[in-house]
N, C-alpha and C positions, 0 to 999 in steps of 0.2 A: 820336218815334214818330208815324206814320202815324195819321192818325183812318182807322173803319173807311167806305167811301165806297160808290160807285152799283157799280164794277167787282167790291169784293169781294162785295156779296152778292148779286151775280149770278154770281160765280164760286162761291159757295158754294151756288146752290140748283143752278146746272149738276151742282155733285155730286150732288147728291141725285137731280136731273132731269134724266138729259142732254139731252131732247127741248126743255129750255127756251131752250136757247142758240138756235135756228131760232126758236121763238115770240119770243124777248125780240129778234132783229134786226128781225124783220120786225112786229114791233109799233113799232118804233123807228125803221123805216127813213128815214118822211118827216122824220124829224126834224132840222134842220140846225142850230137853236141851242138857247138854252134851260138851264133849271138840271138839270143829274144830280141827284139825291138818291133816300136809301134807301124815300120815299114812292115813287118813280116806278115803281122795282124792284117792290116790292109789291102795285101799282096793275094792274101788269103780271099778276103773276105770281097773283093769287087766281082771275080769268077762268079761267087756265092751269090752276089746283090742279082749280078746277069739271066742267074739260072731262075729263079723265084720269081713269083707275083706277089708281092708285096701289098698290103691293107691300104686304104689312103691312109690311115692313121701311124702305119710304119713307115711310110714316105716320109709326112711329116718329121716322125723320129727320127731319120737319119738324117735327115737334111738339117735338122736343127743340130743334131751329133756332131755334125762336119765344119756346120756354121761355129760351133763353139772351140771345134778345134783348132782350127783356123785361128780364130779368136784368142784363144789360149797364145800363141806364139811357138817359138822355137822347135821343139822335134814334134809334138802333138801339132803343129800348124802343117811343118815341111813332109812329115809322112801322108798329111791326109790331101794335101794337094796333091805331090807326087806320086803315090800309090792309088788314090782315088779320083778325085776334081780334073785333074791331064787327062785320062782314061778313060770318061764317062761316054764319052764318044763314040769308042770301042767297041762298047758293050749297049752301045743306043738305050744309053738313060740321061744322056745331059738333056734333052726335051723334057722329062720327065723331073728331073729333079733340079736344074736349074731356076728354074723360078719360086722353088720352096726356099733356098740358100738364102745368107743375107748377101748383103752387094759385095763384101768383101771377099767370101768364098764362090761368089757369079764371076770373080773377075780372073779366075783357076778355070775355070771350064770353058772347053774348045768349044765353038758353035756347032 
């Protein structure tokens, strides 16, 4: 089995967000070498979450994305805490998306 890598969870927030596929190339563009990883994606993609109004129905989406990530463990867990769930603050969405998480990914986000 495949580990889960940089392609799929950009393919999986393209579901949620199709406008992210344009932000995630062109955030990436100058990029020529360099390590893929699921921090980079998220690194990416909170700036992204910040700029946008999101549907209630993509809230849910990500919030359940995050919860599962979380979930998952090891680098799908440590990426989406530390590149997202720490950060939500930042970008004044922990109000916002905090109470769609489940308790495990509530306990990643600053008040």
């Amino acid at each position: 089995m495949n580990p889960y890598g940089e392609t799929d969870l950009v393919n999986d927030l393209v579901r949620i967000f199709p406008e992210f596929a344009a932000y995630w190339k062109e955030d990436n563009e100058d990029r020529e070498f360099g390590s893929s990883s699921l921090h980079r994606v998220y690194m990416s993609f909170l700036p992204f979450l910040g700029r946008i109004q999101p549907t209630q129905k993509q809230w849910h989406l990500v919030a359940h994305h995050l919860s599962q990530a979380v979930a998952s463990g090891g680098d799908q867990e440590n990426a989406a805490y530390t590149c997202v769930l720490e950060h939500l603050h930042q970008v004044q969405l922990n109000r916002i998306l905090r109470p769609l998480l489940s308790k495990e990914a509530q306990a990643y986000v600053r008040a």
